[in-house]
N, C-alpha and C positions, 0 to 999 in steps of 0.2 A: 484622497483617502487611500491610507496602504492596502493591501491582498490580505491581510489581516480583518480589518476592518469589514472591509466590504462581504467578507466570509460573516461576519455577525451581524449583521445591520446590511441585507439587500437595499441597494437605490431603486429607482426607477428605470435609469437604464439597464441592469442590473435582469430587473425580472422577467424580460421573457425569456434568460438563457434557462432560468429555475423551471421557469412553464415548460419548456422543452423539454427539458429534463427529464419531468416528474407530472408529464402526460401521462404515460405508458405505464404508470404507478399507481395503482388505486390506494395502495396504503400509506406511503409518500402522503399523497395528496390530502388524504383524510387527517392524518397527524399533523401535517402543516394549517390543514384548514381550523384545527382544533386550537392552533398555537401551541403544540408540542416542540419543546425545543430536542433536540442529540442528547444533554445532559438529562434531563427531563425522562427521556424515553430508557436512555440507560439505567439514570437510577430505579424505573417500574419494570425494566426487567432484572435487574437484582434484586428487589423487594420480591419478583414470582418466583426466580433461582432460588431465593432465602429458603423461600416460603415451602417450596418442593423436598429439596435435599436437607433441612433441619426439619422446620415445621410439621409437614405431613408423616415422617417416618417415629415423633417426637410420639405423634397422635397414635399410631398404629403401632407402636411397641420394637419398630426396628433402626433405633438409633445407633443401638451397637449391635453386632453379632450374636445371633442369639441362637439356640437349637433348639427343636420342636420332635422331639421324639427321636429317630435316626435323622431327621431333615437339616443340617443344617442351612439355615439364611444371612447372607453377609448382610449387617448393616453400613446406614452411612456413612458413617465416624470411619470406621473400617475399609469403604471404598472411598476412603479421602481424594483420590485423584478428577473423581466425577467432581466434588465437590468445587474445586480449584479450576474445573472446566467451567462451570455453569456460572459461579461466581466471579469470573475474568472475561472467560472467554466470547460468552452467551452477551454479556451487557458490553463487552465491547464492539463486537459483531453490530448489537443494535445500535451502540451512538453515534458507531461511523456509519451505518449505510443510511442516515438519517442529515446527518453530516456532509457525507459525500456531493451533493450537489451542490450545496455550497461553497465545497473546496473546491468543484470545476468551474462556478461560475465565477469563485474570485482568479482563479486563473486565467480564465479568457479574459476578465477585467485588466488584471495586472497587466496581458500582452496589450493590451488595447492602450495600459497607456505607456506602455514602455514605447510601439509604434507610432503613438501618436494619432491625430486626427488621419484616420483611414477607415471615410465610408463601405469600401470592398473588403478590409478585411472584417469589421464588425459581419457583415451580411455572409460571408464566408464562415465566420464563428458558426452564427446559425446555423446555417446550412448543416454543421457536423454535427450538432447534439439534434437535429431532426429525426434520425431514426429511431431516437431512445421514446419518441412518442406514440412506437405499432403497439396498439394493447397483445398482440401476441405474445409480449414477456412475462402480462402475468401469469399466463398458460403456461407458459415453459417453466417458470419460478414454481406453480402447485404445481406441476408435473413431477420435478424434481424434488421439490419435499416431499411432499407423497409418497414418492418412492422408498425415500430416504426412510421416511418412517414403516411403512409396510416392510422394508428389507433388516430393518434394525427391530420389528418384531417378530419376524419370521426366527430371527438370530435366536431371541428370547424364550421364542416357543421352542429353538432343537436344544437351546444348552444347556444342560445337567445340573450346571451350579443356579442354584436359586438366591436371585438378590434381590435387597430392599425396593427394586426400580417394579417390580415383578411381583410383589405380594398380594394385591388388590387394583381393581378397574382404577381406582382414581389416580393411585401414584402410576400406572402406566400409561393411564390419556396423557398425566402431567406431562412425562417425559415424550410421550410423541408428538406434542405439542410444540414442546420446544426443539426439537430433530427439528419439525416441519418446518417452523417459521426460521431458525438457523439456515435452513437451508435454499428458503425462501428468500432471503436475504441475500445470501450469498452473492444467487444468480444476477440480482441485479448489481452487487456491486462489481463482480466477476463483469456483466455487461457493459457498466455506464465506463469503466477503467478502459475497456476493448475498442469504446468508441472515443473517448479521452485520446486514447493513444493512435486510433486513425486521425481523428481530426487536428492532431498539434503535427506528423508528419505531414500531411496534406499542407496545414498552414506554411512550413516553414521550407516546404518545398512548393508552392504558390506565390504565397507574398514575398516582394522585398521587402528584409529587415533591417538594422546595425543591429551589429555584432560588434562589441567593444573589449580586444584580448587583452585589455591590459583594466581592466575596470576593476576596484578596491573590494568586488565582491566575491572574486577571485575565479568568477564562473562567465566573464566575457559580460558583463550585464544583466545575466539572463536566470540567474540562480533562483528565481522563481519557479522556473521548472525544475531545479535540486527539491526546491523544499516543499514540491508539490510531490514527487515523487518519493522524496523522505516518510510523506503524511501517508504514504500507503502502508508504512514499515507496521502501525500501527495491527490494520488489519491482519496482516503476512502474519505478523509475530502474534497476534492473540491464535487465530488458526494453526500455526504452529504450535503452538501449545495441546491446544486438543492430541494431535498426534504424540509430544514429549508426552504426556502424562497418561497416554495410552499404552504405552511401553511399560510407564510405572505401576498401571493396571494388573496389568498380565500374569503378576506375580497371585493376583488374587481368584482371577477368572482368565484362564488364558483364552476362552475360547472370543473374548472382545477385541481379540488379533484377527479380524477378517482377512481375506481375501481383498476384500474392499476396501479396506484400510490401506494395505499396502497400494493401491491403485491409487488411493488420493493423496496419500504421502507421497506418491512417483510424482502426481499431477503436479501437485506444493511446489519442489524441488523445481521442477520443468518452468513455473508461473511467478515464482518468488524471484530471480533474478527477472526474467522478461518483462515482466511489472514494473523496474526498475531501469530499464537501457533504453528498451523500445519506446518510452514515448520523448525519447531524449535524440536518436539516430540521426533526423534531422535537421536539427539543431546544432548535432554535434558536427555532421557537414558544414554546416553554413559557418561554425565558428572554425574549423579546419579551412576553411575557403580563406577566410577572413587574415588569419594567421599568417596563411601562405604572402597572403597579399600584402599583410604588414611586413613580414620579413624580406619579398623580395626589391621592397621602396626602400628598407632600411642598406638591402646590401647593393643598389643601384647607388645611394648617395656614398654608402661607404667606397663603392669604385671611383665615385666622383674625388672625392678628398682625397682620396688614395692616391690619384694620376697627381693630381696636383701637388700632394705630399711628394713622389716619388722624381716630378721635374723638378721640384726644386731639390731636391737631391742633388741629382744629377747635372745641375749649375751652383754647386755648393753655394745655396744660398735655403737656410732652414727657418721654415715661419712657425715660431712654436703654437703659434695660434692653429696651424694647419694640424701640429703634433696632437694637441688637444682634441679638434674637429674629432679626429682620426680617433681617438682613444673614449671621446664620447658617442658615437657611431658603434664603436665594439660594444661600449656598454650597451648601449639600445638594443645591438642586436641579443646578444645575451637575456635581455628583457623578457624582449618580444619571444624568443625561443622557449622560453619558460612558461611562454600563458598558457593558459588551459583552454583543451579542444574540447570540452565536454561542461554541460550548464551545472556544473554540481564542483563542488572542492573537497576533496577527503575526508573531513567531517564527514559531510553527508553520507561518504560512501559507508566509513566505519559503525555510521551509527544505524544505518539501514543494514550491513550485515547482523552488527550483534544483534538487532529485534527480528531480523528475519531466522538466523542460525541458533541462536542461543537459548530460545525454549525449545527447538525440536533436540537440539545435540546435548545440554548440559542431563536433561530424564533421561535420555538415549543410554549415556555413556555410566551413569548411574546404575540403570538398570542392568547391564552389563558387566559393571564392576560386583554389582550384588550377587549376581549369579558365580561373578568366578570367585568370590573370596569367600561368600556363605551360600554357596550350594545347596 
């Protein structure tokens, strides 16, 4: 069964990485008990995002911009960028941290059978998704939304402009609802990534592995960790987005430019590549090890044919068989100096920058071209 598979269809060997996992998870646990699937859970929250940002403003008269005496209130339609937040970013947010466990336990699979039969490192796997099971994270996860919502309506109560989010109790539980549980989510997936990326360094500076630098995958064998790390782009880039389209905001309520914003856009920037390299460093040793060790057997034999090539020289007598040796040995080494030190091949890289850079920088530079050419 490929890393593929085994991500949609848990075995039996399979489930206790998931139980480890999504211990420490009450809502995890309850969606899965329910037979919620990632797609499932994302389409019921775009169906609640619909339902918030068109529906209830639809009901209360603030779809568009409207004015109430001096008062003016921005509508929906109008703060389009919330709009493109909730309906991408919110349902993606939920089908990956739903998601997520899955993609780590088909990755511990994948190494399991790329390794081969290895009683120690299967029990090793364990060992590293064990701490995702201290119920403390769901304390830290409402901690953290909580906050998120209380500081996102404290924002509400000082700011001057009045919008659609802010009219009546129901469109604002709506919205701090979703702050909360966004943010709730986060933590864990921010978590279960932090221990992901202890337990693959741990692994691969513990176990012996192969390492194969010349493998047709272009990543030494091992590009399961690329395209485990690709699968993060996802998240990176929907979260990104919140920040691009909060730029594109600003033009309507500046005062949605927090403090705080600029702090979690710092944090993104800091977490978006390291999400990226570090669960790879490792690995990217062990295949650097590996490398060295191919090239210096390649240029041990090439000294070998070499002496031999070069006495017969020197008793003019020329074996073009030895000529050849000699000239297929450069090639090899030229091969082998080529393979890659790192589990991932440029694809990967390219396609994990543009989802992680391309929603925060393309609003960015928009909203800045706006400002300078219609001031």
């Amino acid at each position: 069964m490929n890393a593929k598979e085994t991500a949609s269809f848990p075995t039996r060997q399979s489930a206790p990485y998931l139980a480890e996992i999504l211990r420490g998870d009450p809502l995890g646990r309850l969606l899965r008990r329910f037979g919620v699937t990632p797609f499932i859970f994302s389409l019921a929250t775009f169906v609640y995002s619909f339902s918030r940002t068109i529906i209830l403003p639809t009901v209360f008269g603030h779809l568009y911009t409207v004015k109430q005496g001096e008062v003016t209130i921005i509508g929906a339609l109008n703060d389009w960028p919330v709009l493109i937040i909730e309906m991408i970013m919110v349902p993606v947010v939920a089908g990956y941290y739903l998601w997520q466990p899955n993609a780590m336990q088909a990755l511990y699979e994948g190494i399991s059978i790329r390794i081969g039969s290895n009683p120690l490192a299967r029990a090793r796997a364990m060992e590293y998704v064990r701490p995702l099971q201290w119920t403390g994270w769901v304390w830290l996860a409402m901690f953290v939304g909580l906050f998120e919502a209380a500081y996102i309506q404290y924002v509400f109560i000082k700011d001057e402009v009045i919008i659609w989010e802010t009219v009546n109790p129901l469109m604002n539980i709506s919205y701090l609802l979703v702050r909360f549980a966004v943010f709730y989510m986060l933590i864990y997936i921010i978590v279960r990534q932090i221990f992901t990326i202890i337990g693959l360094n741990r692994f691969f500076s513990e176990i012996s592995v192969q390492i194969v630098p010349l493998h047709p995958d272009g990543a030494g064998g091992w590009r399961i960790l690329g395209d485990y790390v690709l699968s993060t782009a996802f998240i990176i880039g929907a979260v990104g987005l919140y920040f691009g389209m909060g730029f594109m905001r600003r033009e309507l309520n500046p005062h949605v430019i927090t403090t705080e914003f600029y702090i979690l856009l710092t944090v993104y920037f800091i977490l978006a590549p390291l999400f990226f390299f570090l669960p790879l460093i490792q690995a990217h040793r062990r295949m650097r090890e590996a490398k060295k060790k191919l090239l210096l057997e390649v240029a041990e034999q090439f000294d070998l044919e070499y002496k031999n090539l070069l006495n017969g020289l020197k008793s003019n007598q020329v074996d073009s068989m030895l000529v050849q040796r000699v000239e297929a040995v450069q090639k090899m080494y030229k091969i082998a100096q080529d393979a890659s030190e790192w589990p991932f091949n440029h694809e990967i890289l390219s396609k994990f920058s543009a989802a992680t850079l391309l929603p925060v920088v393309l609003p960015i530079l928009a909203a800045l071209l706006q400002e300078w050419f219609f001031p």
